[in-house]
C-alpha positions as CSV (number, residue, x, y, z in Angstrom):
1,X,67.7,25.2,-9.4
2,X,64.1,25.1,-10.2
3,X,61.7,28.0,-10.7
4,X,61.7,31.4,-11.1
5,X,62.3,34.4,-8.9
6,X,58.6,34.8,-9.5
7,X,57.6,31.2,-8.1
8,X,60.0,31.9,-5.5
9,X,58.4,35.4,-4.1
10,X,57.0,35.0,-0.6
11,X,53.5,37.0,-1.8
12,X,53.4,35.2,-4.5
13,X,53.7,31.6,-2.6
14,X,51.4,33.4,-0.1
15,X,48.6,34.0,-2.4
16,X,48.7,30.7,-3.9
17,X,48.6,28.9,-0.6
18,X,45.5,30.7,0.1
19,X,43.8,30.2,-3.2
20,X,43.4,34.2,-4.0
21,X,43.8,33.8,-7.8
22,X,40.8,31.6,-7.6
23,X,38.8,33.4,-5.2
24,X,39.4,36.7,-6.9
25,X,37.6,35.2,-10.0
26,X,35.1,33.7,-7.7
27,X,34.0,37.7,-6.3
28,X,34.4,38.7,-9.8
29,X,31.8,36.3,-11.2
30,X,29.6,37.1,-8.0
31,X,29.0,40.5,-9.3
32,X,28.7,39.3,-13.0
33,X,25.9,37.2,-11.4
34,X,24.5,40.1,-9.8
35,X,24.4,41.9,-12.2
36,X,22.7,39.7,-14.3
37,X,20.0,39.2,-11.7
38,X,19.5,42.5,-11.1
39,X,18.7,43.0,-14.5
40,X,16.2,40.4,-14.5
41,X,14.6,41.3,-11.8
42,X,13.7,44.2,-13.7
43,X,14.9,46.9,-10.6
44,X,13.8,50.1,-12.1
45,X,9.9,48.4,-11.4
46,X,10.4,49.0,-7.9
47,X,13.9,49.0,-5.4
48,X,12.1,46.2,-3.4
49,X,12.8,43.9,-6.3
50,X,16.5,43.8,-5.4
51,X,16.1,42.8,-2.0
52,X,17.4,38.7,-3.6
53,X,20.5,40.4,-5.0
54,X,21.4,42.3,-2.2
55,X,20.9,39.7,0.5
56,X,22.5,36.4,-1.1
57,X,25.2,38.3,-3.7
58,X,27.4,39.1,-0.5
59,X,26.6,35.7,1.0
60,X,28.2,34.1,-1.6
61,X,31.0,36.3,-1.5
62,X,31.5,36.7,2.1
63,X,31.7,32.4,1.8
64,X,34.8,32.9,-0.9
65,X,36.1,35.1,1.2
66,X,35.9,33.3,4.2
67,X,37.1,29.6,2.5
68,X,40.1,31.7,1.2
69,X,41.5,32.3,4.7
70,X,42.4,28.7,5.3
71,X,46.4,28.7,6.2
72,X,47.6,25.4,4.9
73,X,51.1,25.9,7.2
74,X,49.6,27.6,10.3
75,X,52.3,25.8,12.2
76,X,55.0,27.4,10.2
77,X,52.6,30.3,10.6
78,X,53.6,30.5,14.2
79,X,56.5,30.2,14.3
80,X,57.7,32.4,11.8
81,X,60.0,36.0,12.9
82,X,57.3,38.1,11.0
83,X,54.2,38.7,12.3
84,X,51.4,37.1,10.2
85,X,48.5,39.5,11.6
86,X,49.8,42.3,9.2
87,X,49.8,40.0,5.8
88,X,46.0,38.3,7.3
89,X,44.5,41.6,7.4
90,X,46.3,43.1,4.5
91,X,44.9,40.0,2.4
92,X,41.3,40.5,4.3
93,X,41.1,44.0,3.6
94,X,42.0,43.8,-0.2
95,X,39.4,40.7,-0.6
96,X,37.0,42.9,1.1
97,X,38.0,46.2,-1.2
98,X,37.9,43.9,-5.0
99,X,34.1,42.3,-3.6
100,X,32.8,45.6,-2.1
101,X,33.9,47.7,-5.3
102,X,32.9,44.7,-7.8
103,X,29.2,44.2,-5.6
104,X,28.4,47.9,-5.4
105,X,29.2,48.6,-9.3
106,X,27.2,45.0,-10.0
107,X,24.0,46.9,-8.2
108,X,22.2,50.1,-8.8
109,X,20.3,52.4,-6.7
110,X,21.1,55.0,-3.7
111,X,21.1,54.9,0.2
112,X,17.5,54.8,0.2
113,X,16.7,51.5,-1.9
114,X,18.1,48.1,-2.1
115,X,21.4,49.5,-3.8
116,X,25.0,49.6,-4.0
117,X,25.1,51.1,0.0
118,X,23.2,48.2,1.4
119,X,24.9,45.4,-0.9
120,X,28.3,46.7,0.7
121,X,26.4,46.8,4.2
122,X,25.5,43.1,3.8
123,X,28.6,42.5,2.4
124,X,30.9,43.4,6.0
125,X,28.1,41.8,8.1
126,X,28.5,38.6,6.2
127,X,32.3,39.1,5.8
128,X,32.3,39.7,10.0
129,X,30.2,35.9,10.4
130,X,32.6,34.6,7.8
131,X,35.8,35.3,9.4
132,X,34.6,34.8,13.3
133,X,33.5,31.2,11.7
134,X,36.8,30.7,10.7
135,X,38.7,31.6,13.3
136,X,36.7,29.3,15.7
137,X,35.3,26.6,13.7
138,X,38.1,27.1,10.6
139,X,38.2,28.0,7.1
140,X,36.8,25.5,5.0
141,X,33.5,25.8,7.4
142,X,33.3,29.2,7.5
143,X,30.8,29.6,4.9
144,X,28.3,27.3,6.9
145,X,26.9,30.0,9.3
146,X,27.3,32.8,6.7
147,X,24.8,30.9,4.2
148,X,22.7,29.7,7.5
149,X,22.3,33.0,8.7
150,X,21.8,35.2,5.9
151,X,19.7,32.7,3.6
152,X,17.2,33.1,7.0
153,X,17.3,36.2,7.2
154,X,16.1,36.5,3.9
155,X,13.7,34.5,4.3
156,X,12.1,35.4,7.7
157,X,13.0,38.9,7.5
158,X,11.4,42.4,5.8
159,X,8.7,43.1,8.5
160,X,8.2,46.4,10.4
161,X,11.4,47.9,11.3
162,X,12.6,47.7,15.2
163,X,14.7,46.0,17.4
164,X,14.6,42.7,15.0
165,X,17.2,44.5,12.4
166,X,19.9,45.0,15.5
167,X,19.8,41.5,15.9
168,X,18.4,39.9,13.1
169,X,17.5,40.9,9.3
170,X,19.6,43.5,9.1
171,X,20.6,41.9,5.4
172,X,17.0,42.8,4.0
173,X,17.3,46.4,5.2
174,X,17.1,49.9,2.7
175,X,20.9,50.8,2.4
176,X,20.2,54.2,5.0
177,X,18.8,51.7,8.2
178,X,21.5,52.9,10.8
179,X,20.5,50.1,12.7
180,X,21.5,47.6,10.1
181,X,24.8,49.5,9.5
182,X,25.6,49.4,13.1
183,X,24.8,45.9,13.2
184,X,26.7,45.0,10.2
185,X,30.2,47.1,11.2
186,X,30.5,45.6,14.7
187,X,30.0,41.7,13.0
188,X,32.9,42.9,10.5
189,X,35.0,45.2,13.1
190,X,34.7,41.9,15.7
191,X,35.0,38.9,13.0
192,X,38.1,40.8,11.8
193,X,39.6,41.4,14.8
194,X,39.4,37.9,16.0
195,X,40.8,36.7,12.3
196,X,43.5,38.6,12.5
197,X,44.6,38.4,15.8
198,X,44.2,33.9,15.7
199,X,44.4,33.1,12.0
200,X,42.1,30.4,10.7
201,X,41.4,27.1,13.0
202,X,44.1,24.6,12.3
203,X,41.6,21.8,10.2
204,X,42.3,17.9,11.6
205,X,42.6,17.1,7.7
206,X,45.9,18.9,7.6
207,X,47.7,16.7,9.9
């Protein structure tokens, strides 16, 4: 026979399927690049210079994140003995864990600035549109509406606090705005939940 026990491991053949190597080094080099902008932004001038980093870093890794949860046998998927909700969320919540750690090391500053607290804020509300888009419009789409949404909040967003950052620009919001964190752990809490519980949209392209 061909292979070894290695190639032949279920999480192994699991992770490939899903492209996890690959999007692991895709997070990683998200922070790199935030870290790099944040730099050149020159942040210890004034917190509101890292409003860029924190609002499109976890944008682009909430869109890894969300391409990486296409199931390329979601038939098999179904009809396997296991249940698959356990290994989906175990997968979303490590993906979650490596960006959130790599994001908030990536950024400085406290609760009160454009930090580390509001880059992982941003991070679950963009993970939460990433993985509803998935789960209704598939995988490989998902990062459509995350990009969409937070590049216009950017933006369109920073005036006077009120109702808007409930609804709206939440992403450009001092990491200590309840309202934004709110806002941001019900899109993750719901997008995961409906992930988890469906799997990715079945794409037309895989037959």
């Amino acid at each position: 026979m061909s292979g070894t026990p290695h190639d032949l491991d279920p999480r192994a053949l699991y992770a490939r399927s899903h492209g996890l190597p690959l999007t692991a080094y895709t997070l990683a080099g998200t922070a790199v690049l935030a870290a790099w902008a944040a730099h050149a932004l020159h942040a210890y001038l004034g917190p509101g210079r890292l409003v860029p980093v924190v609002a499109l870093a976890p944008m682009l890794a909430a869109a890894a994140i969300g391409t990486a949860l296409h199931e390329h046998s979601a038939e098999l998927n179904r009809t396997a003995v296991r249940l698959w909700w356990p290994r989906r969320l175990a997968v979303l919540l490590a993906l979650t864990a490596l960006a959130a750690g790599s994001l908030a090391l990536a950024v400085p500053g406290g609760a009160q600035e454009f930090g580390a607290p509001a880059v992982v804020r941003n991070l679950l509300g963009a993970e939460g549109i990433a993985t509803a888009s998935a789960a209704v419009i598939g995988a490989r789409l998902s990062w459509l509406p995350v990009i969409a949404f937070l590049s216009s909040a950017y933006l369109a967003g920073g005036g006077p606090a009120g109702r808007a950052v409930l609804v709206w620009d939440w992403p450009v919001r001092p990491g200590a705005q309840p309202g934004a964190w709110v806002t941001a752990s019900l899109l993750f809490l719901g997008g995961a939940t409906l992930y988890t519980a469906r799997g990715a949209r079945r794409d037309d392209s895989d037959g």
